[in-house]
VMD Tcl script that builds the backbone (N, CA, C; Angstrom):
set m [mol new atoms 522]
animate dup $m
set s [atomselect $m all]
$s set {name element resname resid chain x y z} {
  {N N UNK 1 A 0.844 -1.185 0.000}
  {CA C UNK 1 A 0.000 0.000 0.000}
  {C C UNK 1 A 0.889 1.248 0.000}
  {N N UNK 2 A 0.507 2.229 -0.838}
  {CA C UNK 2 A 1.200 3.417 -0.695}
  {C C UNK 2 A 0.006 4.557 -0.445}
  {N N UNK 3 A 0.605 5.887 0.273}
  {CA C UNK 3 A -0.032 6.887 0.860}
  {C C UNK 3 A 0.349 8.294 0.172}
  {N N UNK 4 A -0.955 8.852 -0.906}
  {CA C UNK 4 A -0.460 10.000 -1.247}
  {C C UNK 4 A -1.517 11.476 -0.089}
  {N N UNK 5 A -0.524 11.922 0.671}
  {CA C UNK 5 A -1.166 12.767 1.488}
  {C C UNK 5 A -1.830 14.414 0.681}
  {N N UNK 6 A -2.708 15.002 0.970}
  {CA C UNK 6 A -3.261 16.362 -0.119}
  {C C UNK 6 A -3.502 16.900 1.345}
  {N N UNK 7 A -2.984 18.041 1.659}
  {CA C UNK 7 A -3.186 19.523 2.364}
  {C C UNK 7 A -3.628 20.327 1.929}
  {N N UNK 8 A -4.386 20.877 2.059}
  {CA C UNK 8 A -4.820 22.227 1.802}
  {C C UNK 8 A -3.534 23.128 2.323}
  {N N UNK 9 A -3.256 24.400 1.508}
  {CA C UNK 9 A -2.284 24.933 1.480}
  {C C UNK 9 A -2.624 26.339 3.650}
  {N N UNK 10 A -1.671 26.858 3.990}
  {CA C UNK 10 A -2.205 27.242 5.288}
  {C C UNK 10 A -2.514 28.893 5.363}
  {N N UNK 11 A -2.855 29.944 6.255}
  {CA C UNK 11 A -3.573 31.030 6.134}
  {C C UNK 11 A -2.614 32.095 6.100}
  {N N UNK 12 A -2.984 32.953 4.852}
  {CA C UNK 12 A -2.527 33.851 4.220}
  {C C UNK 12 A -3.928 35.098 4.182}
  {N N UNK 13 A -3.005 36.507 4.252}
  {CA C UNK 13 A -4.052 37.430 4.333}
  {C C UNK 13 A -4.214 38.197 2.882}
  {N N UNK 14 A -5.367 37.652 2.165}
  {CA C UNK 14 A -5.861 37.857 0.881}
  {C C UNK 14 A -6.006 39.551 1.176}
  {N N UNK 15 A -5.177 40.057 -0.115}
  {CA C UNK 15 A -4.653 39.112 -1.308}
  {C C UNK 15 A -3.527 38.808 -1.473}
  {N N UNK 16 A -3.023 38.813 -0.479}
  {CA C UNK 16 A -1.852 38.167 -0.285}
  {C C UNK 16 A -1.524 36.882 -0.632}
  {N N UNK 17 A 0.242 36.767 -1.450}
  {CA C UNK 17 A 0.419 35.173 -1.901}
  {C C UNK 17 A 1.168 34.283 -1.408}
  {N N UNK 18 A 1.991 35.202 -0.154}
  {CA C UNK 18 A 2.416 34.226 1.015}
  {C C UNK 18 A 1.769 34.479 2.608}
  {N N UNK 19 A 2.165 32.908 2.986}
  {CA C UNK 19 A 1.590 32.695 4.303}
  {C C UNK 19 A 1.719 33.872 5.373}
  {N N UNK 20 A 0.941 34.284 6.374}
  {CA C UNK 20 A 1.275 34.713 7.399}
  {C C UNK 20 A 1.471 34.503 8.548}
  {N N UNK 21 A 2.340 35.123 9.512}
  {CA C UNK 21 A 2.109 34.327 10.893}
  {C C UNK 21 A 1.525 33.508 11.486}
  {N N UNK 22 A 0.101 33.845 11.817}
  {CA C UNK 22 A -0.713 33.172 11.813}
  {C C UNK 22 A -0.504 31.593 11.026}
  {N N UNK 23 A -0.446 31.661 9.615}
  {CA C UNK 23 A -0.186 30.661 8.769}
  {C C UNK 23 A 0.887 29.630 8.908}
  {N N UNK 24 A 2.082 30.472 9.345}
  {CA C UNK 24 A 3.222 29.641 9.200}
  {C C UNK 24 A 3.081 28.792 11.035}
  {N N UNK 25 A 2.500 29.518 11.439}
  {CA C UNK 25 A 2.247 29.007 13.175}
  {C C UNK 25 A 1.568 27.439 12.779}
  {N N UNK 26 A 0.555 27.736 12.253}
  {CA C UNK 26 A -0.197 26.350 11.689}
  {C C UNK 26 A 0.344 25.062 10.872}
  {N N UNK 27 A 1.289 25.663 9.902}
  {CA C UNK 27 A 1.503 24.815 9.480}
  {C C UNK 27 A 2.381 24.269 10.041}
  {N N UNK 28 A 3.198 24.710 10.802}
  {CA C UNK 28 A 4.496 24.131 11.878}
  {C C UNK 28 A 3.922 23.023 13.054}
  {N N UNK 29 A 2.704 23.695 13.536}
  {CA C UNK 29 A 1.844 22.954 14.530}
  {C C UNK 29 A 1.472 21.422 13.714}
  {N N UNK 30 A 1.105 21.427 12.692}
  {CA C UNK 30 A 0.395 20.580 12.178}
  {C C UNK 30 A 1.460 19.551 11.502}
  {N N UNK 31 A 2.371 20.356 11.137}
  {CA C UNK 31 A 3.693 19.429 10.238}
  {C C UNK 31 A 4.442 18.562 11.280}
  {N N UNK 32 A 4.450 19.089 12.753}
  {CA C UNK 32 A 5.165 18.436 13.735}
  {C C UNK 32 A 4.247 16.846 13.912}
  {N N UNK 33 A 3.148 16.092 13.436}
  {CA C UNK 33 A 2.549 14.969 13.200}
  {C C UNK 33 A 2.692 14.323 11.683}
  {N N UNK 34 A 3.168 14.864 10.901}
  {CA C UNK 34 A 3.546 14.440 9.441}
  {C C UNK 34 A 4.376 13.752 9.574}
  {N N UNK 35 A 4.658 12.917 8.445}
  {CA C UNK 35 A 5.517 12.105 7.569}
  {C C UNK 35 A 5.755 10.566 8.463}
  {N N UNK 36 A 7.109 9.926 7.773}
  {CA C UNK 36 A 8.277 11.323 7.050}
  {C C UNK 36 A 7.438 10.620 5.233}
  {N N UNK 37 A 7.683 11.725 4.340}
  {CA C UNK 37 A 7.507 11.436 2.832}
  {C C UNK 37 A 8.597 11.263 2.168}
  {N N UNK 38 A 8.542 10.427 1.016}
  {CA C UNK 38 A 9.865 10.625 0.662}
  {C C UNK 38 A 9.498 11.108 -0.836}
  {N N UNK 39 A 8.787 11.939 -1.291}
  {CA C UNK 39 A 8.255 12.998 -1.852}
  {C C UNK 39 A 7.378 14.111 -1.576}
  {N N UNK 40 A 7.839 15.011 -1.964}
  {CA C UNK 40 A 6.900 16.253 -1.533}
  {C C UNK 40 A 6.551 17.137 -2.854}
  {N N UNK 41 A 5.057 17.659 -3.361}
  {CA C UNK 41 A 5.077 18.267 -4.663}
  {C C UNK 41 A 4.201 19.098 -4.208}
  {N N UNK 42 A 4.607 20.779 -5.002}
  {CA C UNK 42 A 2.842 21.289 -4.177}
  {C C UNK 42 A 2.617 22.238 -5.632}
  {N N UNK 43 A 1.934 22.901 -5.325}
  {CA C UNK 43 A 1.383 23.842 -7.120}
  {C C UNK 43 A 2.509 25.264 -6.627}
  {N N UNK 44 A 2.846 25.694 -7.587}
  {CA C UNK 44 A 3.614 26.597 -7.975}
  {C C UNK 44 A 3.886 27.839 -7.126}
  {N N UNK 45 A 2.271 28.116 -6.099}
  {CA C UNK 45 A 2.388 29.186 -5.936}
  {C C UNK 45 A 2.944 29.421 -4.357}
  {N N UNK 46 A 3.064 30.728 -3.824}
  {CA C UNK 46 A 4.377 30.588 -2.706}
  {C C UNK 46 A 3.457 30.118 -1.783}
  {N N UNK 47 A 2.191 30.451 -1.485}
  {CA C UNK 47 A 1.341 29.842 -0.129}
  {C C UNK 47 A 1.316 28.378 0.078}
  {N N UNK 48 A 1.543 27.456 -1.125}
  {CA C UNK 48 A 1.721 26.052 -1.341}
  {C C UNK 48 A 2.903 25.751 -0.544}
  {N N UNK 49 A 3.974 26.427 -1.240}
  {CA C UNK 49 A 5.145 25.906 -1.179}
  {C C UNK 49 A 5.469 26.356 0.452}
  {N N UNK 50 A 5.638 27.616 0.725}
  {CA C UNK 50 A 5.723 28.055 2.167}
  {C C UNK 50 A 4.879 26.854 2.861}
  {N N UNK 51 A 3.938 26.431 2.591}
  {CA C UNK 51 A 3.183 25.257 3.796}
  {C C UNK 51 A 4.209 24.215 3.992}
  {N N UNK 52 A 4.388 23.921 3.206}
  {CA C UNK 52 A 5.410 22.680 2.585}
  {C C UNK 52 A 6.501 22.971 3.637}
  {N N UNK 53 A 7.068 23.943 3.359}
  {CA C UNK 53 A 8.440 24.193 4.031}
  {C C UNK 53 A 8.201 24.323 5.304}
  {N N UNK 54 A 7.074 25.077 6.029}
  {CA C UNK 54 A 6.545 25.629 7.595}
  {C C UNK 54 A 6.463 24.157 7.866}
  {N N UNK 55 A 5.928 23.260 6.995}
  {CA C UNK 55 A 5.428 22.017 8.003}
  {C C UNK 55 A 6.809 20.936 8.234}
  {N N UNK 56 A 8.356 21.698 7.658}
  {CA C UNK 56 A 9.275 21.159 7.922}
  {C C UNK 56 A 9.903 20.198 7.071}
  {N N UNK 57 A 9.355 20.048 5.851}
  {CA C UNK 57 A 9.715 19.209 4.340}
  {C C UNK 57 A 9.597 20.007 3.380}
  {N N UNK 58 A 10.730 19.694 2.591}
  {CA C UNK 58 A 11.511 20.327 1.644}
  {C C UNK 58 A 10.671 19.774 0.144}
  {N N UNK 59 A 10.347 20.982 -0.896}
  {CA C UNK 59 A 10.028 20.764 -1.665}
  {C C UNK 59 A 10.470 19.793 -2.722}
  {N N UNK 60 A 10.563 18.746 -3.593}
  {CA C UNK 60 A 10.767 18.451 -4.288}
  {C C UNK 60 A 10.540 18.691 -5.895}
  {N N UNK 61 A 9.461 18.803 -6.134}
  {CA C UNK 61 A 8.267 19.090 -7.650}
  {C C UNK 61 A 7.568 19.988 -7.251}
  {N N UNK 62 A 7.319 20.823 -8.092}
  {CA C UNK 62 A 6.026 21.752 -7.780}
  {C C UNK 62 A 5.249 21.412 -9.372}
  {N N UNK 63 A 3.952 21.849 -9.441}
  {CA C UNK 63 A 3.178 21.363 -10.283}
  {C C UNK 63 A 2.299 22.236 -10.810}
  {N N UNK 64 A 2.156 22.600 -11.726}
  {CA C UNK 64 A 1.268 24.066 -12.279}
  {C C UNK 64 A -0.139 23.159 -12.682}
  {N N UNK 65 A -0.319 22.133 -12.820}
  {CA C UNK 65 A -1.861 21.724 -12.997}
  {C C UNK 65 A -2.694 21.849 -11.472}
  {N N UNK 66 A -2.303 21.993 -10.670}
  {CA C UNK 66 A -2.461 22.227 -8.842}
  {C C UNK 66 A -2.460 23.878 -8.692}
  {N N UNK 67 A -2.409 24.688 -9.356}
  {CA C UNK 67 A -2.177 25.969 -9.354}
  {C C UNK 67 A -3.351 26.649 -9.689}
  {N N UNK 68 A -4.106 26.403 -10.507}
  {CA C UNK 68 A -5.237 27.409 -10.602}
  {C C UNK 68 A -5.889 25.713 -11.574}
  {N N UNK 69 A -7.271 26.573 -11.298}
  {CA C UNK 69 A -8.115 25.646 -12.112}
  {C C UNK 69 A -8.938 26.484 -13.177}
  {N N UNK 70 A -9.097 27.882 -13.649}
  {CA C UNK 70 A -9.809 28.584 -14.436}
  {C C UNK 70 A -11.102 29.045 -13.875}
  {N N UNK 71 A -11.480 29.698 -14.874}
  {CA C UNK 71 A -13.108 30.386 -14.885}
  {C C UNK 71 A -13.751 29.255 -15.545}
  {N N UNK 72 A -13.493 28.116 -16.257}
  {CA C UNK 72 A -14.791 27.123 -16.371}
  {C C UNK 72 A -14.872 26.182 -15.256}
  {N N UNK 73 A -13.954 26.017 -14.418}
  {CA C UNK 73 A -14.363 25.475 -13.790}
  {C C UNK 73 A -14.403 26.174 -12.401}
  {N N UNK 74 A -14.355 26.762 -11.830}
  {CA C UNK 74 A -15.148 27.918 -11.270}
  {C C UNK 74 A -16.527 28.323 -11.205}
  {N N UNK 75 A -17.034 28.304 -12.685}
  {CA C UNK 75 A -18.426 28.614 -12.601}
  {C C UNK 75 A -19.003 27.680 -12.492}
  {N N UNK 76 A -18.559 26.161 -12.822}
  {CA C UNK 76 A -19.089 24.830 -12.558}
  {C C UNK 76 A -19.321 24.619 -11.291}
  {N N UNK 77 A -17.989 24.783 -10.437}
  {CA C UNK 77 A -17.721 24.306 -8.725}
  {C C UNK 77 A -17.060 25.607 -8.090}
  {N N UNK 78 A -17.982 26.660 -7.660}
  {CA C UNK 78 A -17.515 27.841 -7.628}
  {C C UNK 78 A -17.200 27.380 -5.601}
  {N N UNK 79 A -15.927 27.814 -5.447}
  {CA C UNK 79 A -15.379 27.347 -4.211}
  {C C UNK 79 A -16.379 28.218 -2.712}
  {N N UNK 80 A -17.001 27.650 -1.534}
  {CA C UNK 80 A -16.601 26.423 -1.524}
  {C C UNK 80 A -17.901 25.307 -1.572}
  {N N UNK 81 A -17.526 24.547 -1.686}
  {CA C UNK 81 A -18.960 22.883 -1.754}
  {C C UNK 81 A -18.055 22.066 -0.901}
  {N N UNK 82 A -18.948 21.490 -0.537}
  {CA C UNK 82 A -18.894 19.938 0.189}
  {C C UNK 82 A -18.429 19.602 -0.534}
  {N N UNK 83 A -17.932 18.394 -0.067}
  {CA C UNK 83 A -16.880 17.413 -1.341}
  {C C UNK 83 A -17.898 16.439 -1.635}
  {N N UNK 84 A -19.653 16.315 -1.324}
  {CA C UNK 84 A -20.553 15.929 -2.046}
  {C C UNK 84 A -21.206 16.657 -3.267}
  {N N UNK 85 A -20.630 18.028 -3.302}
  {CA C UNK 85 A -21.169 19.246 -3.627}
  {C C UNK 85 A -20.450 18.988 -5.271}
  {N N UNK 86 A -18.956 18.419 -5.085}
  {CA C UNK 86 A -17.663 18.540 -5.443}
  {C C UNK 86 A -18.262 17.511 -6.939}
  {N N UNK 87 A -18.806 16.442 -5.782}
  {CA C UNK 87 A -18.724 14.935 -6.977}
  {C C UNK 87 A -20.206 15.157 -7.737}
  {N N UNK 88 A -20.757 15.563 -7.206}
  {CA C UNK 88 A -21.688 16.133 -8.448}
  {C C UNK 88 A -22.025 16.882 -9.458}
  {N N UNK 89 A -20.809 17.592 -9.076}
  {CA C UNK 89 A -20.604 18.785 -10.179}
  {C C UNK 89 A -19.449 17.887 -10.638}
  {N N UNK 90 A -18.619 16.596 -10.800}
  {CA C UNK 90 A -17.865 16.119 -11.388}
  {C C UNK 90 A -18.981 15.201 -12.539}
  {N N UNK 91 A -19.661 14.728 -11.557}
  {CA C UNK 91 A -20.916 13.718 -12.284}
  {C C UNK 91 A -21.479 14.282 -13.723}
  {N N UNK 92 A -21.363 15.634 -13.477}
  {CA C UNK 92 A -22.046 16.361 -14.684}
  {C C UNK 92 A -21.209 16.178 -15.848}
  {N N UNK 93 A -19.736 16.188 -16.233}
  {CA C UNK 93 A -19.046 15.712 -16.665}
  {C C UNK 93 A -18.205 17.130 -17.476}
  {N N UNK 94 A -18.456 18.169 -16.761}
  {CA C UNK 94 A -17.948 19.534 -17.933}
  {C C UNK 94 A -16.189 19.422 -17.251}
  {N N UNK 95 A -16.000 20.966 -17.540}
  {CA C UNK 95 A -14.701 21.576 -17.371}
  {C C UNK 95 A -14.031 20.904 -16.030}
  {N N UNK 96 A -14.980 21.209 -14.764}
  {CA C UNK 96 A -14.348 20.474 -13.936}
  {C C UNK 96 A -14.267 19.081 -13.613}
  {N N UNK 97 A -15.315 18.347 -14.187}
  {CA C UNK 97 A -14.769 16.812 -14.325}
  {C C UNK 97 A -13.926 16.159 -15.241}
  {N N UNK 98 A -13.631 17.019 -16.497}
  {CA C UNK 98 A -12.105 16.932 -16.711}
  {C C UNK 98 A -10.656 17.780 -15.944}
  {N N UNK 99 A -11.041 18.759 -15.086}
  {CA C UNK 99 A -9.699 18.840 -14.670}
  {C C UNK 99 A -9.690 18.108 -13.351}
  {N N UNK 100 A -10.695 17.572 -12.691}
  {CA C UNK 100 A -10.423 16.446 -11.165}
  {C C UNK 100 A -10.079 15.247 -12.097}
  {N N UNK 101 A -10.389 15.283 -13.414}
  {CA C UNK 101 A -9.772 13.779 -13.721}
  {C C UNK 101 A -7.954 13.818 -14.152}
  {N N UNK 102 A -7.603 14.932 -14.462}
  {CA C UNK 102 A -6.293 15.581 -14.503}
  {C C UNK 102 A -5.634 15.944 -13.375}
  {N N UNK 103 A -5.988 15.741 -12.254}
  {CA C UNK 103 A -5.436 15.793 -10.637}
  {C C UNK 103 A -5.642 14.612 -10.360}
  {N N UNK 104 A -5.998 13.284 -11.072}
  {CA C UNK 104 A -6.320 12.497 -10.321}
  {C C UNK 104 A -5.222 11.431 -11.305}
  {N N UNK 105 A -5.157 12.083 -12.222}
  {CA C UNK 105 A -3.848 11.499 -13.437}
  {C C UNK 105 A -3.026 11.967 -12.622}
  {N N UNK 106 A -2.554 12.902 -12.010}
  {CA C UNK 106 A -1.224 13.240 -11.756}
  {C C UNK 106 A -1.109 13.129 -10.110}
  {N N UNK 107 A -2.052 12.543 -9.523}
  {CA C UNK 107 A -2.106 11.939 -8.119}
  {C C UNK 107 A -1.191 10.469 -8.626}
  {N N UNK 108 A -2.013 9.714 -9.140}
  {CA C UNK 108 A -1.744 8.599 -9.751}
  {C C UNK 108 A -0.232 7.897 -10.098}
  {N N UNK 109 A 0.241 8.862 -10.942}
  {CA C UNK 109 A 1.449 9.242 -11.543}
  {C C UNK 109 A 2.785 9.024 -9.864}
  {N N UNK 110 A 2.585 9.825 -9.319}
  {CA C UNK 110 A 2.832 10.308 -8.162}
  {C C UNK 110 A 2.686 8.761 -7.105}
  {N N UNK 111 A 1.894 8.186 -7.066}
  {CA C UNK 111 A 1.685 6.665 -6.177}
  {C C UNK 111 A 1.969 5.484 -7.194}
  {N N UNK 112 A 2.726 5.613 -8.341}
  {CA C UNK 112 A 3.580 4.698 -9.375}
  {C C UNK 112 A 4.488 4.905 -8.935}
  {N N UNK 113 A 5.255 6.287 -8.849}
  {CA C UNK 113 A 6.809 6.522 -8.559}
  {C C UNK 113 A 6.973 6.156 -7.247}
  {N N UNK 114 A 6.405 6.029 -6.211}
  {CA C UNK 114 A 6.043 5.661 -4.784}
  {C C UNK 114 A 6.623 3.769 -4.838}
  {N N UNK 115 A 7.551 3.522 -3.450}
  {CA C UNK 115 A 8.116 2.684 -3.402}
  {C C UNK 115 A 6.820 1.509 -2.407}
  {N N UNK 116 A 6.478 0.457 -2.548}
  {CA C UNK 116 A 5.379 0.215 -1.219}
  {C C UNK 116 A 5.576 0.353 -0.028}
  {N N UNK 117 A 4.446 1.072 0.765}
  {CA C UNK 117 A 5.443 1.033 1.942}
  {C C UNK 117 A 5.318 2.960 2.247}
  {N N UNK 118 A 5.114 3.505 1.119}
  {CA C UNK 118 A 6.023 4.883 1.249}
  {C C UNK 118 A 4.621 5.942 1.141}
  {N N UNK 119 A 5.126 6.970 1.205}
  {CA C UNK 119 A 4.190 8.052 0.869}
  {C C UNK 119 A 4.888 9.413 0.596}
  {N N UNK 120 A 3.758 10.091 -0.110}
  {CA C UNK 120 A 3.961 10.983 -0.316}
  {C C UNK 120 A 3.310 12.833 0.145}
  {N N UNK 121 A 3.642 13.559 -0.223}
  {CA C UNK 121 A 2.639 15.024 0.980}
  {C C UNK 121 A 2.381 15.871 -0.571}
  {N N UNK 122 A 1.864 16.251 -0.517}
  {CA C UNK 122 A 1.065 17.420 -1.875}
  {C C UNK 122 A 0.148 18.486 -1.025}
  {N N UNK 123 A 0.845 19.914 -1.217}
  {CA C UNK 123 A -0.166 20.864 -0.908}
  {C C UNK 123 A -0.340 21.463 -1.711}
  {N N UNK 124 A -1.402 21.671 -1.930}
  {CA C UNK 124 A -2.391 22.275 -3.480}
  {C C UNK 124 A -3.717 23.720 -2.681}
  {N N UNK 125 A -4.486 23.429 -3.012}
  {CA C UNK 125 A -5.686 24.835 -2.694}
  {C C UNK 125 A -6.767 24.429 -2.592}
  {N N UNK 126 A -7.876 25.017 -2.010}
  {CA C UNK 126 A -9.442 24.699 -1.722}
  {C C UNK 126 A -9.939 24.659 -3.180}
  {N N UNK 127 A -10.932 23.765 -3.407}
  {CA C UNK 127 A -11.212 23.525 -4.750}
  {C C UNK 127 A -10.723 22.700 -5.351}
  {N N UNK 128 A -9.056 22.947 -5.241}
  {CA C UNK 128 A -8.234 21.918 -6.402}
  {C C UNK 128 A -7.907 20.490 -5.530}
  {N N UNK 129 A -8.259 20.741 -4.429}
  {CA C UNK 129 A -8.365 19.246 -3.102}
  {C C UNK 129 A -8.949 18.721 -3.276}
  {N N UNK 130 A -10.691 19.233 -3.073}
  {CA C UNK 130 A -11.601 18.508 -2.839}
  {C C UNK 130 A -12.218 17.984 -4.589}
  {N N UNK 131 A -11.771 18.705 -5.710}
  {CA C UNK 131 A -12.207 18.032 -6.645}
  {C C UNK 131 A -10.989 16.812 -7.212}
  {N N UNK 132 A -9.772 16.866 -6.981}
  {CA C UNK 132 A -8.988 16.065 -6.955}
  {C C UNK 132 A -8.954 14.410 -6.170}
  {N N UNK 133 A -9.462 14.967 -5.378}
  {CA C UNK 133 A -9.703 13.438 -4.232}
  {C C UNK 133 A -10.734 12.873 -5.039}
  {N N UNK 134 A -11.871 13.641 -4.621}
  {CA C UNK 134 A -12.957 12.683 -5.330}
  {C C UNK 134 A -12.946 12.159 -6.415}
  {N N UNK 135 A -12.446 12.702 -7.490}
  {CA C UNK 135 A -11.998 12.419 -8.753}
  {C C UNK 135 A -11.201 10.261 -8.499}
  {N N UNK 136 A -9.908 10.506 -7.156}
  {CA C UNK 136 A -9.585 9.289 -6.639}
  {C C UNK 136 A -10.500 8.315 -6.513}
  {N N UNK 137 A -11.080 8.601 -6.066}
  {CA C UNK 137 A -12.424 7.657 -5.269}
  {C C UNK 137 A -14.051 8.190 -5.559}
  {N N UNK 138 A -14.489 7.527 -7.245}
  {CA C UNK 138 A -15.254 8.622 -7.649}
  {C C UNK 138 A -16.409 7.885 -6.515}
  {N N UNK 139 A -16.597 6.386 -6.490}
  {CA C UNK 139 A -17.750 5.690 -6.055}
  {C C UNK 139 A -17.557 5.842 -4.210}
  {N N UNK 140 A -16.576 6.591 -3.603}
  {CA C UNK 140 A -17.148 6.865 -2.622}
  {C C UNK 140 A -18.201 7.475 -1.860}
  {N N UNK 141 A -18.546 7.108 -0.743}
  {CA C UNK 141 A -19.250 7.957 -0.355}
  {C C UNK 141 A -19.211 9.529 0.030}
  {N N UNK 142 A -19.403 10.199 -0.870}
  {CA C UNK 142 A -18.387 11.673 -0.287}
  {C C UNK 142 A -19.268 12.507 0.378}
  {N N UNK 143 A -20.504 12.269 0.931}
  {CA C UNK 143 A -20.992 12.933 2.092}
  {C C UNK 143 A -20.615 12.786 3.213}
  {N N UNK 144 A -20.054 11.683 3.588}
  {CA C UNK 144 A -18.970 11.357 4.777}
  {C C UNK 144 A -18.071 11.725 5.268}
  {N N UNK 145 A -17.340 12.404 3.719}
  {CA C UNK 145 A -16.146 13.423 3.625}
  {C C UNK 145 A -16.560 14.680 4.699}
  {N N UNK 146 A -17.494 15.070 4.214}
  {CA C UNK 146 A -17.772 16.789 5.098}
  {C C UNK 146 A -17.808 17.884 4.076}
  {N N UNK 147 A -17.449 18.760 4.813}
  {CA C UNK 147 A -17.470 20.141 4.501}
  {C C UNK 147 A -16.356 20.165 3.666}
  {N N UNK 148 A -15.874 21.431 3.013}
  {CA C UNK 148 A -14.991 21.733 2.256}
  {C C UNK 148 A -13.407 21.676 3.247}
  {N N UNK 149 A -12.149 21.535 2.741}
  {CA C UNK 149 A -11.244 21.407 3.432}
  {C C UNK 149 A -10.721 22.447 3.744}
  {N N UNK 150 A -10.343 23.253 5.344}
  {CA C UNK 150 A -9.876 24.186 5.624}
  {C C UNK 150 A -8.732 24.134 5.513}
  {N N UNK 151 A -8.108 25.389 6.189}
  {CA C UNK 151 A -6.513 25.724 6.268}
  {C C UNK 151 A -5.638 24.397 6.502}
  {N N UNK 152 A -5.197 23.751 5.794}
  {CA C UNK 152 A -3.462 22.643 6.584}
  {C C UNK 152 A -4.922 20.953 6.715}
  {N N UNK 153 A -5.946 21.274 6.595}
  {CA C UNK 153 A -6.338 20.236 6.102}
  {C C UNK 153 A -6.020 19.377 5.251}
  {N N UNK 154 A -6.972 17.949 5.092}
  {CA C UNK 154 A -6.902 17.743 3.477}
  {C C UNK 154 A -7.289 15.920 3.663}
  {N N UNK 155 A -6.602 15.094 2.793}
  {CA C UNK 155 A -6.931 13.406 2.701}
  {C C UNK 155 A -5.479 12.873 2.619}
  {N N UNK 156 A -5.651 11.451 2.672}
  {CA C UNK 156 A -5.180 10.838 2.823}
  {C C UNK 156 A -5.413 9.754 1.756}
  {N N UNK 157 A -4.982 9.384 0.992}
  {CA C UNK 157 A -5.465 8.526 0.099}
  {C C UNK 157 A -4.316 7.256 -0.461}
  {N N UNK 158 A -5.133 5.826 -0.279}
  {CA C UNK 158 A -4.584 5.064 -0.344}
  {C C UNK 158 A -4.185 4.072 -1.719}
  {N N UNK 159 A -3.503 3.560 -2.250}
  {CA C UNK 159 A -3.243 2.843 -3.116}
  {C C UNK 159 A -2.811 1.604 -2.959}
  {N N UNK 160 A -3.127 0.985 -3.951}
  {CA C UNK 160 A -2.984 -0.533 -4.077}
  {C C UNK 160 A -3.551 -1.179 -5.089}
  {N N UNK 161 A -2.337 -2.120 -5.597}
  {CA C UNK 161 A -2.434 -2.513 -7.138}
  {C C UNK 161 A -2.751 -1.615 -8.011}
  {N N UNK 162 A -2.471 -0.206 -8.109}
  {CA C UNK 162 A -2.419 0.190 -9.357}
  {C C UNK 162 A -4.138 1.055 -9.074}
  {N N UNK 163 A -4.363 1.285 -8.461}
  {CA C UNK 163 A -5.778 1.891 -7.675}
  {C C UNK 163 A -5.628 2.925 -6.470}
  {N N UNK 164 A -6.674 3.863 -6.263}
  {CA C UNK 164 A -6.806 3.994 -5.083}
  {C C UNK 164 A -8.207 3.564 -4.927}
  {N N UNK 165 A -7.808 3.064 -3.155}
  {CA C UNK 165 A -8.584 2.078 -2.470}
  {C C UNK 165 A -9.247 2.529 -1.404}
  {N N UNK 166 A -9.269 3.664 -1.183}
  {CA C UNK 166 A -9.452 4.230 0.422}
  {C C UNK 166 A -8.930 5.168 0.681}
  {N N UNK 167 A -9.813 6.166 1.516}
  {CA C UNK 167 A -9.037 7.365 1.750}
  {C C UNK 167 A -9.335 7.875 3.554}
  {N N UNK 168 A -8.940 8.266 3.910}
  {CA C UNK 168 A -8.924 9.101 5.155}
  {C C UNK 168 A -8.929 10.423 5.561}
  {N N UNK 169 A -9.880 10.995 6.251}
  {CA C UNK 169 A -10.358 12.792 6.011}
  {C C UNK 169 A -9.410 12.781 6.937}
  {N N UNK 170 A -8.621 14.023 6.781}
  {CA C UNK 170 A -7.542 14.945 7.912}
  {C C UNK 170 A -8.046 16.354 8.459}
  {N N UNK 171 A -9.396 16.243 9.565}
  {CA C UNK 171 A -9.570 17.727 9.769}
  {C C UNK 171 A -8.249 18.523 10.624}
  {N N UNK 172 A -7.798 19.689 10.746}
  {CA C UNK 172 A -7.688 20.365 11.868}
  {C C UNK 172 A -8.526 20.917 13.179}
  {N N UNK 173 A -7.787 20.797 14.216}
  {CA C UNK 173 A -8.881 21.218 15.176}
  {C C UNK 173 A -8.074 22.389 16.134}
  {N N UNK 174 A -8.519 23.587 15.825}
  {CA C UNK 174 A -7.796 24.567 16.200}
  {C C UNK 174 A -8.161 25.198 17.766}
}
mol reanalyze $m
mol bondsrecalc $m
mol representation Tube
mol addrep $m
């Protein structure tokens, strides 16, 4: 079995594009229960990557399909929904159920290069989480999931044989 971990990236004061105090406090709090990974990839932008680093692991890949998702899919899954909210607006099959199926290619990708045994950490953004996971595990139950994923949140998602098999919600509790 391998473990690809998804965070939600941690709190930054919009419009601001790096973390703040506040932020980097969190993600340090929260990174001190991580790992260890022996990959780390997050989307391009510095609030990603700063999480990454606050939570005490060093970037490896960063990934521009994890970076923004557009105005079509936006107006499809305009942030935020339940991650039941998420798979039904994937169900429909437009803009954003091709780009959760393109986070879910490059989740994938990501738990091939994965040794068994191992895992990996990905911090990405609200929206590009919760349509990404589900995308993993379309036939789950994703009302179970919850609410949308906050700050340093995110899943846990499992693989095996060439699948993912299972996943695990990671709230924060502040």
């Amino acid at each position: 079995m391998k473990t690809i971990e998804i965070r939600r990236h941690s709190i930054r004061s919009k419009p601001g594009e790096h973390l703040n105090q506040p932020g980097v406090t969190l993600a340090r709090l929260v990174g001190q229960n991580l790992g260890p990974f022996d990959r780390v990839v997050t989307s391009t932008l510095p609030r990603a990557i700063e999480t990454a680093i606050a939570m005490g692991f060093g970037v490896d890949d960063f990934n521009e399909t994890m970076s923004s998702y557009g105005n079509d899919v936006e107006r499809e899954a305009p942030w935020p929904l339940s991650c039941a909210g998420y798979a039904e607006v994937i169900r429909q099959g437009g803009a954003a159920a091709h780009y959760a199926n393109q986070l879910a290619t490059v989740y994938a990708k990501l738990a091939d290069y994965l040794m068994d045994g191992r895992a990996a950490l990905v911090v990405n953004h609200g929206g590009v989480l919760e349509l990404g996971a589900v995308a993993c595990l379309p036939n789950a139950d994703h009302f179970t999931w919850g609410s949308h994923f906050d700050y340093c949140e995110g899943i846990r998602l499992f693989w095996d044989n060439g699948k993912f098999v299972s996943a695990e919600i990671l709230r924060v509790s502040t």
